[in-house]
C-alpha positions in Angstrom: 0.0 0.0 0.0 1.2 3.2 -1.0 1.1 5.7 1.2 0.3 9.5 0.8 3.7 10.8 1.8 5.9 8.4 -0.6 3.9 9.7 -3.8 3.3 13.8 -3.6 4.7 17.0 -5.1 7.2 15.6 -8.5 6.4 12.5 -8.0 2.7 13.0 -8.0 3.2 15.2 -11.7 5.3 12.0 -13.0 2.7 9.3 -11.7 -0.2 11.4 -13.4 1.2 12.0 -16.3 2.1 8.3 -17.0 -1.6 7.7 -15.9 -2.7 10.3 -18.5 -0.1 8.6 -21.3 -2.3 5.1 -21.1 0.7 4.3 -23.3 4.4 3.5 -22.6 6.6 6.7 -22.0 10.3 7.1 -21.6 11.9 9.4 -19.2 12.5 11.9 -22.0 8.4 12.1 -22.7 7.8 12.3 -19.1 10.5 15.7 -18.8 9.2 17.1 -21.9 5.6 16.2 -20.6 6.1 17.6 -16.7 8.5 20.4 -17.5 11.3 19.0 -15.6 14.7 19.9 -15.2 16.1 16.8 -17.3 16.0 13.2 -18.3 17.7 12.2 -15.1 15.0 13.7 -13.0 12.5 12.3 -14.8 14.3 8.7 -14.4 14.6 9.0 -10.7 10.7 9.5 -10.2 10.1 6.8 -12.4 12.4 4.3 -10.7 10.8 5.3 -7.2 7.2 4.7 -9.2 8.4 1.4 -9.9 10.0 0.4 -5.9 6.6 1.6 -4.6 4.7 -0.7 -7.3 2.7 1.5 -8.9 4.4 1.2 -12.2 6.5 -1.5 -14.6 9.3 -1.2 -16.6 8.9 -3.1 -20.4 11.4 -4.6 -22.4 12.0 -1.7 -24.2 13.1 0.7 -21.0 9.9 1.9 -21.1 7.3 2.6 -18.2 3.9 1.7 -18.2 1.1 2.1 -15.0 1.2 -1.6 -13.1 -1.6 -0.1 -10.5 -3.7 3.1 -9.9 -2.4 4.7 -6.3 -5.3 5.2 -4.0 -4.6 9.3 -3.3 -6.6 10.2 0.5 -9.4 13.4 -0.9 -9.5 12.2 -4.9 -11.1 10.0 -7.0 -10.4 8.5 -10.1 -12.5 9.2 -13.0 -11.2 7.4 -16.0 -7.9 8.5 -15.9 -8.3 11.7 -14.6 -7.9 12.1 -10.7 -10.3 14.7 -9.5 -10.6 16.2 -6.0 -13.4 14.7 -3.9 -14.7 18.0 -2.6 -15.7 19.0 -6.2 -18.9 17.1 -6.2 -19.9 18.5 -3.0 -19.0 21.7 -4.9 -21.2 20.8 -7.4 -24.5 19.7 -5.0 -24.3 22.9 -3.1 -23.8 25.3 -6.7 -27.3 23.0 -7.8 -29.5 24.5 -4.7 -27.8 27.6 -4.8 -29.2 28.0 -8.2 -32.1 26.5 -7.7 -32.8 28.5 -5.1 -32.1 31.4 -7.1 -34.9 30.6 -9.5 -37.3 30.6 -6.6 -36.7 34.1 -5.5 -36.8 35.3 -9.2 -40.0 33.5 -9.7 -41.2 34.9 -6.6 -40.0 38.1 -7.1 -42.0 38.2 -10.6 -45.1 36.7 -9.7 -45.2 39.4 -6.8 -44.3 42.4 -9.1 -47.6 41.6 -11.5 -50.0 41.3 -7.8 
């Protein structure tokens, strides 16, 4: 199990991005696709992705996702990891506006009494 502390910040932007990828990437895609620093950087996140499990090297040096990381406060949605707040975001923006409707309703049946 993968814990919250062992895949944040860099290593977060590298695991996503191979997520995104649904293909296998090289460390050169993966600084190119993360604006990293260089290759080397990119290879060092991809090597601790692969000691924590999460992802596999092929024959061809190249990386490819092994697991999906459970991440504590996201979902995943495909393979997009969205934040799990935004769908209470999303209920409360739905009776806001409803309720909005209301009072204008209101407001112009009260205006022709």
């Amino acid at each position: 199990m993968v814990t919250d502390d062992e895949l944040e910040g860099t290593t977060l932007k590298v695991y996503l991005y191979v997520v995104k990828e649904d293909r296998p990437v090289g460390p050169r895609e993966v600084m190119r696709g993360t604006n990293l620093s260089s290759p080397s950087v990119a290879y060092r996140h991809l090597q601790k992705l692969e000691t924590l499990g999460l992802l596999q090297k092929d024959t061809y040096g190249e990386y490819v996702v092994k697991e999906k990381a459970t991440i504590r406060g996201h979902l995943w949605i495909g393979r997009n990891l969205v934040p799990r707040l935004i769908f209470y975001s999303f209920f409360f923006m739905g009776i806001l506006s409803a309720e909005i409707v209301i009072i204008v309703i209101r407001f112009l049946v009260n205006e022709r009494l």
